[in-house]
PAZAPA-4460 file (N, C-alpha, C; in steps of 0.05 Angstrom, whole numbers, plus 32768, in hexadecimal, padded with zeros to 4 digits):
% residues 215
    n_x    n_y    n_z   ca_x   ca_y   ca_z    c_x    c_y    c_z   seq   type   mol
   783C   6DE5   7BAF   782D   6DFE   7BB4   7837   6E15   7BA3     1      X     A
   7832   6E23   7B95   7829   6E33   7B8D   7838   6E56   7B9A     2      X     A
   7854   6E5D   7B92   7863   6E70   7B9E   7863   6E84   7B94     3      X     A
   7859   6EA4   7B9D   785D   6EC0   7B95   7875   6EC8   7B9C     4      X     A
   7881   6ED3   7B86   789E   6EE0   7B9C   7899   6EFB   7B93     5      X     A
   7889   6F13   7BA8   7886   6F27   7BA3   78A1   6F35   7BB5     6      X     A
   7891   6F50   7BB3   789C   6F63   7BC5   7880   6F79   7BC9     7      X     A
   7882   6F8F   7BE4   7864   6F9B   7BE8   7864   6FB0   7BCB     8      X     A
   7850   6FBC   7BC0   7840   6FCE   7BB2   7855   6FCD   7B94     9      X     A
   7863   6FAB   7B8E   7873   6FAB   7B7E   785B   6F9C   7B65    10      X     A
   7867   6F98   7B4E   7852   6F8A   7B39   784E   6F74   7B49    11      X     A
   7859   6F69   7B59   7849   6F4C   7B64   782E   6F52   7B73    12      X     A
   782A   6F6C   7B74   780A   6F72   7B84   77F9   6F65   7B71    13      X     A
   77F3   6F69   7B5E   77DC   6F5B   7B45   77DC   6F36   7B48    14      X     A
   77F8   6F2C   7B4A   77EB   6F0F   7B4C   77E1   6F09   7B67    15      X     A
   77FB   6F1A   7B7A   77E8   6F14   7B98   77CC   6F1B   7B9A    16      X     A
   77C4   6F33   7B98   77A6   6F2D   7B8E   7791   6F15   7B7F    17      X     A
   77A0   6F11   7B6D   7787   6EF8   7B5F   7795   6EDE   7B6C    18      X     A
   77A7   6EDB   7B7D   77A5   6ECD   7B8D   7797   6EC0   7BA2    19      X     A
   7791   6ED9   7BB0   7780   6EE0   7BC6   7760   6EE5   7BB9    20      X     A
   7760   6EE3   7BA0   7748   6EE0   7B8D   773A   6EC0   7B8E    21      X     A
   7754   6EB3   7B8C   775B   6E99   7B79   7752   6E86   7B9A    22      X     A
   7755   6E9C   7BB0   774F   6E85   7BCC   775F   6E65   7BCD    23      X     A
   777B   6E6A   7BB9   778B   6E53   7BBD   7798   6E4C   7BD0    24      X     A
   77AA   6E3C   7BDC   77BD   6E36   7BE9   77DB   6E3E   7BE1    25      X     A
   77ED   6E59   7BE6   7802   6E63   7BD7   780E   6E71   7BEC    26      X     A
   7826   6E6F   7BE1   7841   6E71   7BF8   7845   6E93   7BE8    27      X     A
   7855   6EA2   7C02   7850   6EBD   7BF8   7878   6EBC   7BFB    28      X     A
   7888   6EC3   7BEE   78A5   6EC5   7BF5   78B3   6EE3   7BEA    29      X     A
   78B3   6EF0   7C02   78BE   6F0D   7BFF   78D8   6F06   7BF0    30      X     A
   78D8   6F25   7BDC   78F2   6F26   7BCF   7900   6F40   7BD7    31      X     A
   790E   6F40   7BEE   791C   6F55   7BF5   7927   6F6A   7BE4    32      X     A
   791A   6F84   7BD9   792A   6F8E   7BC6   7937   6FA7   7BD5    33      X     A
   792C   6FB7   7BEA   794A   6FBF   7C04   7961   6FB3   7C03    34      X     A
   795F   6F97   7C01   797A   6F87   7C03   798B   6F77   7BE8    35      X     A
   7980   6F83   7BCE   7984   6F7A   7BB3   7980   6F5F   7BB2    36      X     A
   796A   6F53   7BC5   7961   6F37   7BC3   795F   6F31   7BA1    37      X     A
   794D   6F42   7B90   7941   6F3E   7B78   7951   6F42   7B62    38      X     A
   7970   6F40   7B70   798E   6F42   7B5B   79A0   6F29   7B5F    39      X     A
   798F   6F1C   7B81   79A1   6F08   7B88   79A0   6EF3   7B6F    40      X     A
   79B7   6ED8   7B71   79B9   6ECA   7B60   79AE   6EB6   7B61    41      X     A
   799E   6EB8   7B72   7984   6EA1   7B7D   796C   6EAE   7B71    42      X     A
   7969   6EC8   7B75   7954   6ED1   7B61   7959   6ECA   7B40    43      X     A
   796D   6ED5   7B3E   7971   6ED2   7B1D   796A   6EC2   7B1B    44      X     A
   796A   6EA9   7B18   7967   6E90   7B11   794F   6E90   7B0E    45      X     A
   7941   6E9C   7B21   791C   6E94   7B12   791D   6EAF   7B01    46      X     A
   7927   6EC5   7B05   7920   6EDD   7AF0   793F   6EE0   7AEB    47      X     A
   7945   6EDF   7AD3   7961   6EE9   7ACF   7958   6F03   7AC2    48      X     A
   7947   6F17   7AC6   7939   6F3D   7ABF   7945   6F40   7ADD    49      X     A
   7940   6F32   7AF1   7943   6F41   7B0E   7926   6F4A   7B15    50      X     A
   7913   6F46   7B09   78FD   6F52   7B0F   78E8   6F43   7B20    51      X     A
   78D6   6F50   7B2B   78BE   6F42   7B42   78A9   6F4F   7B35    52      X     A
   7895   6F3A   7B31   7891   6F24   7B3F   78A1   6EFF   7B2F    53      X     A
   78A4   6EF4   7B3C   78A8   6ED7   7B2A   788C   6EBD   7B41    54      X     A
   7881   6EA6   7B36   7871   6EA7   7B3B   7875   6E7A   7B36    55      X     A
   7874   6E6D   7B50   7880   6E53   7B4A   786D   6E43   7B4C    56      X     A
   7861   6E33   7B3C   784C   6E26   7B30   785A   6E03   7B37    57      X     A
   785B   6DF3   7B46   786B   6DE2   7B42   7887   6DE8   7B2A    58      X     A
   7887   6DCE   7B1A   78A1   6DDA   7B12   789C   6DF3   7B07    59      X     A
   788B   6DFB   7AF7   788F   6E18   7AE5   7898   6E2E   7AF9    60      X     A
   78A5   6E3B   7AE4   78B3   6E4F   7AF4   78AB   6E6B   7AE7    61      X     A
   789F   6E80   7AEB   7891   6E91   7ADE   7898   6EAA   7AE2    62      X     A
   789D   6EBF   7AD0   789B   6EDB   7AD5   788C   6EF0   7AC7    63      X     A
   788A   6F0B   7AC1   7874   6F1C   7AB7   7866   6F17   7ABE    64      X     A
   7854   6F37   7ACC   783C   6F2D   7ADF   7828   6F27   7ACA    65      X     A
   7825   6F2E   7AB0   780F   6F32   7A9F   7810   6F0E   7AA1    66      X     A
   7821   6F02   7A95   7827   6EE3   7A90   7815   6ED2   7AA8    67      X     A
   7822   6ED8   7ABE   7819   6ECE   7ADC   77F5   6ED1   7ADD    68      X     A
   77F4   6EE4   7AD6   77D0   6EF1   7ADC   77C9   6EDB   7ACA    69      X     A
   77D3   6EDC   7AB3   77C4   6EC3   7A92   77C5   6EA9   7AA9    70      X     A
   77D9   6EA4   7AB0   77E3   6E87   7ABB   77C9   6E79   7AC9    71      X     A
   77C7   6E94   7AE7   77B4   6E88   7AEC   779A   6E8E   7AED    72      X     A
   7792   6E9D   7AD9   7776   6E97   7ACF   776F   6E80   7ACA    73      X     A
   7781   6E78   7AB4   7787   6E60   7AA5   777A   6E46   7AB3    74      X     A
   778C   6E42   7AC8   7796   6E2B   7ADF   7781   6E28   7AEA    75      X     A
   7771   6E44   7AF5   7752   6E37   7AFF   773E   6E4A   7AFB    76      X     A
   772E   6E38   7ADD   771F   6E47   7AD8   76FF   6E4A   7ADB    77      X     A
   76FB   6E3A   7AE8   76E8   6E3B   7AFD   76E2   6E5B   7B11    78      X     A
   76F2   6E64   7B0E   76F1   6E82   7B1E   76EE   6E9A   7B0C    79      X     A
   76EB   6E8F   7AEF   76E2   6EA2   7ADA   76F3   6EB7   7AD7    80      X     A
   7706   6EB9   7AE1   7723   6ED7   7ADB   7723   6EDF   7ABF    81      X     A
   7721   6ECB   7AAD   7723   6ED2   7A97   7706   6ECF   7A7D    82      X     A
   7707   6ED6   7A67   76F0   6ECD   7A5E   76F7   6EB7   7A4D    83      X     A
   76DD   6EA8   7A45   76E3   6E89   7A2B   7702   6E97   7A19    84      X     A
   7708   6E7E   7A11   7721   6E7F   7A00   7710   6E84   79E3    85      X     A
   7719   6E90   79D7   7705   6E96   79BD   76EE   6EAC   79AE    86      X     A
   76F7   6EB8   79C9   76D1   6ECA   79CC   76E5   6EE3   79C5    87      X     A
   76CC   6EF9   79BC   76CC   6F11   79BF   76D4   6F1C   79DC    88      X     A
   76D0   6F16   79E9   76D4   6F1B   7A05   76F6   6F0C   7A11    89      X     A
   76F8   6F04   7A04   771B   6EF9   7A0E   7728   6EFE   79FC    90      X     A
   7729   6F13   79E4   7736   6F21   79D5   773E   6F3E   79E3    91      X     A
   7728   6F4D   79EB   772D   6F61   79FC   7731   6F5C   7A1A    92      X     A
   7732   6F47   7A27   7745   6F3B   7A3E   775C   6F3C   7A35    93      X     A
   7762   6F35   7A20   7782   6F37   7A14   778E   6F56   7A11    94      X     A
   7779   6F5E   7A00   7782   6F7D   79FC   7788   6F97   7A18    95      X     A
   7773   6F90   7A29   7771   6F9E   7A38   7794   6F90   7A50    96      X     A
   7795   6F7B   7A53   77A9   6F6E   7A62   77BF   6F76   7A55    97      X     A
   77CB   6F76   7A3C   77D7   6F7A   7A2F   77E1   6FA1   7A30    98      X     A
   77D1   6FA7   7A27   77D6   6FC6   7A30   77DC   6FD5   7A42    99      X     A
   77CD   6FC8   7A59   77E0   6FD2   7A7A   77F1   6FC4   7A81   100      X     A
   77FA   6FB0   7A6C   7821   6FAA   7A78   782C   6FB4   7A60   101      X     A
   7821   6FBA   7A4F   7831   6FBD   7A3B   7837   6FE3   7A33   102      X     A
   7824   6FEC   7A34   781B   7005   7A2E   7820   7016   7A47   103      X     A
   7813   7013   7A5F   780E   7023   7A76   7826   7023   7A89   104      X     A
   782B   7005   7A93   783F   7003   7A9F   785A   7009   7A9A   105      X     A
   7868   7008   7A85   7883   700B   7A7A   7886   702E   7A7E   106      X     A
   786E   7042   7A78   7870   705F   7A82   7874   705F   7AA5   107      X     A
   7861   704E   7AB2   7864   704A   7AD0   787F   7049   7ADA   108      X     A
   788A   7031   7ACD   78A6   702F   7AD5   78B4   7040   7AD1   109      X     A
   78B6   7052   7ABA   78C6   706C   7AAC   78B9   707E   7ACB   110      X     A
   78A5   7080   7AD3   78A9   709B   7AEA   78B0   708E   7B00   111      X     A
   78B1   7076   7B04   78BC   706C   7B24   78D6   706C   7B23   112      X     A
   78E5   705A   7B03   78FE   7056   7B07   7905   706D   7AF1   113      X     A
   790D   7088   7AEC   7913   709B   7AD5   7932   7091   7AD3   114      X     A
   7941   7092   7AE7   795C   708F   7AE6   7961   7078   7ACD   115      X     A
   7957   7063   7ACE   795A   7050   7ABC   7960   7059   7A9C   116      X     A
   7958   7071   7A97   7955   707A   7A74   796A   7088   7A79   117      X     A
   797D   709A   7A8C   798E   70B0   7A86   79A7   70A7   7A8D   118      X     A
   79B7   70AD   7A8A   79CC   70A9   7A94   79D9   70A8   7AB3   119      X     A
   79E7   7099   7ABA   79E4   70A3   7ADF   79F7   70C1   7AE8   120      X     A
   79DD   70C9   7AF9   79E8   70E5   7B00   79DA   7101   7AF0   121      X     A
   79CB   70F7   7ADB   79BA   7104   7ACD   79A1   710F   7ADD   122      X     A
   79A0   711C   7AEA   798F   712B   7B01   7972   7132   7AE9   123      X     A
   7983   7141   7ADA   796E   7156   7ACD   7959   7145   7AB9   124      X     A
   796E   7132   7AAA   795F   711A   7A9B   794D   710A   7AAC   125      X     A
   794D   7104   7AC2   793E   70F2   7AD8   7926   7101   7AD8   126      X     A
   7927   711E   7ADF   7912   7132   7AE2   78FE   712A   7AD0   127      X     A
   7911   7132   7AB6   78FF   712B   7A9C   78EA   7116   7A91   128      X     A
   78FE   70FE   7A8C   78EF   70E8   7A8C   78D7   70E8   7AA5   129      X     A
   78DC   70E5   7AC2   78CA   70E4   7ACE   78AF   70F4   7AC5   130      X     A
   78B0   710F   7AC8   789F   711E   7AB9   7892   711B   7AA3   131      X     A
   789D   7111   7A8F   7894   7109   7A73   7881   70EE   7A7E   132      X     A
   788B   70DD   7A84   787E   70C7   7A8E   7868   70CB   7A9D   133      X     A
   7858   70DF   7AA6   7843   70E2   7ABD   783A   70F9   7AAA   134      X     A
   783C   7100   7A94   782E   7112   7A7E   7825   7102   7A68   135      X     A
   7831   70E8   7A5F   782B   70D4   7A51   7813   70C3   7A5D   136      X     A
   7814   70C0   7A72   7806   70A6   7A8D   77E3   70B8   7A85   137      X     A
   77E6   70D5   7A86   77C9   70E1   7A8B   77B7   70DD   7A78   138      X     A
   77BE   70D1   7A57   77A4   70C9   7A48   77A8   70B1   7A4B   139      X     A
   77B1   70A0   7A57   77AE   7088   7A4F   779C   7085   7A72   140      X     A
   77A0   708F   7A82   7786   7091   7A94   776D   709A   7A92   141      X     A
   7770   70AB   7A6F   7759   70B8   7A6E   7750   709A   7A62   142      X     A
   7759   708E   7A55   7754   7072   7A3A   774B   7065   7A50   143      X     A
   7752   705C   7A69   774C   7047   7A7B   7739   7059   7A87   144      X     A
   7730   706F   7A8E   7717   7079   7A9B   76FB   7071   7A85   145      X     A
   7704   7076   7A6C   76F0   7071   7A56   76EC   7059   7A56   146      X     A
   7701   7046   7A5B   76F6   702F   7A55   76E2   701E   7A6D   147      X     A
   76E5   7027   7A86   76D6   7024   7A9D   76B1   7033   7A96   148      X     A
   76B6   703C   7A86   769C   7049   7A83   7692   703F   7A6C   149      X     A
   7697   7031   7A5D   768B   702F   7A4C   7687   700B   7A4F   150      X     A
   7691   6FF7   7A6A   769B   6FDD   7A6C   767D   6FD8   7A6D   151      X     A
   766D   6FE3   7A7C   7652   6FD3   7A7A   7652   6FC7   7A8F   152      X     A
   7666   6FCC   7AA9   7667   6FBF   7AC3   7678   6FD2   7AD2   153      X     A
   767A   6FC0   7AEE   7689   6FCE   7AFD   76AA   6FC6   7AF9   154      X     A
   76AC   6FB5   7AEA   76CB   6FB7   7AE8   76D3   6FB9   7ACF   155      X     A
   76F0   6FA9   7AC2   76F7   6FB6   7AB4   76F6   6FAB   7A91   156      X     A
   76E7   6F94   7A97   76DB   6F89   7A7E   76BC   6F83   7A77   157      X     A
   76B6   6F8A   7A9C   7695   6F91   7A97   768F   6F89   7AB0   158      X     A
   767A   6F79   7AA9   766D   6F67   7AC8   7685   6F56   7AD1   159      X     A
   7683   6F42   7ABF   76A0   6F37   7ACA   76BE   6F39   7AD6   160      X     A
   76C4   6F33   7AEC   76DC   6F3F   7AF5   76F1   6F2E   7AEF   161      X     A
   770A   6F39   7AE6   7713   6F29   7AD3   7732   6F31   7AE7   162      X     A
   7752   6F1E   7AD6   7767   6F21   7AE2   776E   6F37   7AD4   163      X     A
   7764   6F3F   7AC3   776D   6F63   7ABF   776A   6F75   7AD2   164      X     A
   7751   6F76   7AE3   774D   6F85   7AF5   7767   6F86   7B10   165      X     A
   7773   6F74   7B17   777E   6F83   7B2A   779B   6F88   7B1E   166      X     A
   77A4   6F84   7B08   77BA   6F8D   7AF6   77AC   6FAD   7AED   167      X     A
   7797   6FB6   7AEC   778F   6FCF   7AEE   7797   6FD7   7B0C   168      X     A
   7788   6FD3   7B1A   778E   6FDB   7B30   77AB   6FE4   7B44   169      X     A
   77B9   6FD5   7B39   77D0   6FD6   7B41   77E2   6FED   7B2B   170      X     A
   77D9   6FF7   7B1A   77E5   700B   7B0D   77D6   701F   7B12   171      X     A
   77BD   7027   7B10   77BA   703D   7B1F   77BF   7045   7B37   172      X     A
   77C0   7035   7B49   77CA   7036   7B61   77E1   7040   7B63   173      X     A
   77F0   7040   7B52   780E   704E   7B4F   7807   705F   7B48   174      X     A
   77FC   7075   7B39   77F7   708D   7B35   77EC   709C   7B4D   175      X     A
   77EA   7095   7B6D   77E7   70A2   7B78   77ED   70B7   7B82   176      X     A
   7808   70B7   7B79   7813   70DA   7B89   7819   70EA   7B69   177      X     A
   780F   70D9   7B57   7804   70F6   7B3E   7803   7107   7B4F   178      X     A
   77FF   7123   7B32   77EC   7135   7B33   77D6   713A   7B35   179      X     A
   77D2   7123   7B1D   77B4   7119   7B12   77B2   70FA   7B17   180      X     A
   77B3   70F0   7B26   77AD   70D3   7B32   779E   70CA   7B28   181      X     A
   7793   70AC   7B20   7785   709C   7B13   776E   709F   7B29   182      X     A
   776E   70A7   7B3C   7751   70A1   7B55   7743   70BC   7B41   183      X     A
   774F   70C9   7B39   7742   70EC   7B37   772E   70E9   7B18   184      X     A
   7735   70D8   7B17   7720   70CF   7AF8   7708   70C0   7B04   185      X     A
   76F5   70C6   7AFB   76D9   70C7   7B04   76CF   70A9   7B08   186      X     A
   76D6   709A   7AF3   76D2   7085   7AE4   76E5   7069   7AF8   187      X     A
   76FD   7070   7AF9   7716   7061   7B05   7714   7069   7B20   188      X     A
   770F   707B   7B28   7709   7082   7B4B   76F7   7072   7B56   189      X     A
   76D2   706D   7B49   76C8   705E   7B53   76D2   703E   7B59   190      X     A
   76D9   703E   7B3E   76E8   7020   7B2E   76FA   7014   7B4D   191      X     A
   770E   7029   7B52   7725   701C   7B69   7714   7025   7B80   192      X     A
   76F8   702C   7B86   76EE   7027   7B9D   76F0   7005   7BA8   193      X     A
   76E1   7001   7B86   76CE   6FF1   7B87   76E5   6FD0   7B84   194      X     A
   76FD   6FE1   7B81   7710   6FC7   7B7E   771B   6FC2   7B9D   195      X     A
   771F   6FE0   7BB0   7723   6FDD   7BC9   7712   6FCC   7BDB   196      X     A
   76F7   6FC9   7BD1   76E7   6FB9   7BE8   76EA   6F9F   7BE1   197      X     A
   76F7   6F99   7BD4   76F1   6F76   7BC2   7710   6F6F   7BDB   198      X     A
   76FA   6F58   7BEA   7714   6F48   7C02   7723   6F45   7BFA   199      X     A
   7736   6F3D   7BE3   7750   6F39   7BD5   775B   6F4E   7BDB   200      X     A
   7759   6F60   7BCE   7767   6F7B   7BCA   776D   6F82   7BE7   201      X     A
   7758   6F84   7BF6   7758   6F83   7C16   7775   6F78   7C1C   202      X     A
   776F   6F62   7C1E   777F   6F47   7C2C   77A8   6F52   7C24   203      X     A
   77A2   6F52   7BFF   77BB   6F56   7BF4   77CA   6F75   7C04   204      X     A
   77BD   6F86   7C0A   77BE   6FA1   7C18   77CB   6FA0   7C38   205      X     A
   77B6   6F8D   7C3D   77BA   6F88   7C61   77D9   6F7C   7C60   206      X     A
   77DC   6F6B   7C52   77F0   6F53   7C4F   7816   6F5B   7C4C   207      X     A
   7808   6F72   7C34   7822   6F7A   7C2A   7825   6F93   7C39   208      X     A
   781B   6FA3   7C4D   7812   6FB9   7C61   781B   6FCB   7C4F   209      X     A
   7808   6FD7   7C3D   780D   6FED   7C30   7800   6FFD   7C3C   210      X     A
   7814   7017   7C3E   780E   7032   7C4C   77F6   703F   7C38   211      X     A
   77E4   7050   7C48   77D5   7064   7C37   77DA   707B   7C2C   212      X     A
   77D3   7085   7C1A   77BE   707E   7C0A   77BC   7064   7BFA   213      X     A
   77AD   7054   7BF0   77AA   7036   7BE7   77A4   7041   7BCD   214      X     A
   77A1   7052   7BBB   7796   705D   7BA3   77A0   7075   7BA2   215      X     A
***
């Protein structure tokens, strides 16, 4: 069977989602990070980064959520997550997947974790970075509001709902206690309505009891 080792409102929200997409049979195994579970040496071993989510496929042993989302599109593609291998349309599955782990998220992490760039004890540097990081985040929400508008659907590659979408979702969702929050863009506000009613998202929410606001 098929093992998530998340933690709540951590990057493992996006595969739990297309999990709960995917209507498989999958074992959910908390990774205590209150308790430096995700440093233990039982963790390492599947992630020697320390990081969550890791994701157990029989033997494969998997980490990066972007990787995981490919995995299982991949694995069953009968549920259409992704588009044909070859097309115009699974080039910008790539691009777009690619850019919110690559592009969007690494500023995310800079305002959740700032301490990480300064030195420890660096108060004023923490300030900074954080700040810089949530002044950087605001065109690239303008890029992802544009691109919702121009998809030709309600999500985020068009009609099709693809495993990009809840790897979107799960990063705007962190911009909730912005200034300028990803809900506050015209475009991405409807977008994470419309990602809140989809039973997955539901289910992943109920499951992992995330407090409100959900966006």
């Amino acid at each position: 069977m098929i093992k998530l080792h998340y933690y709540p409102s951590n990057a493992s929200f996006a595969p739990h989602v297309l999990l709960e997409e995917l209507q498989i049979p999958y074992q959910r195994v908390l990774v205590d990070r209150n308790v430096g579970a995700h440093k233990s040496p039982e963790y390492l071993k599947l992630n020697p980064n320390g990081l969550i989510p890791v994701l157990e496929d029989g033997e494969l042993v998997l980490y990066e959520t972007a990787a995981i989302l490919l995995h299982l599109a991949d694995t069953h593609p009968a549920a259409r997550l992704a588009p044909p291998l070859g097309t115009p349309e699974r080039a910008e599955f790539y691009k777009w997947l690619v850019w919110l782990t690559n592009s969007l998220q690494p500023l995310l992490i800079g305002y959740y974790y700032p301490e990480r760039w300064v030195e420890e004890g660096n108060s004023a540097g923490v300030a900074q970075v954080k700040a810089s990081a949530e002044r950087r985040i605001g065109p690239m929400l303008d890029q992802l509001d544009a691109q919702l508008a121009r998809s030709g659907g309600p999500w985020l590659l068009g009609t099709q709902y693809s495993a990009a979408d809840p790897l979107a979702f799960m990063l705007c969702r962190w911009t909730r206690n912005f200034a300028r929050p990803a809900r506050s863009l015209p475009n991405i506000g409807a977008y994470l309505q419309r990602m809140l009613a989809r039973p997955a998202v539901a289910k992943a929410i109920e499951t992992e009891q995330l407090p409100q606001p959900w966006v």
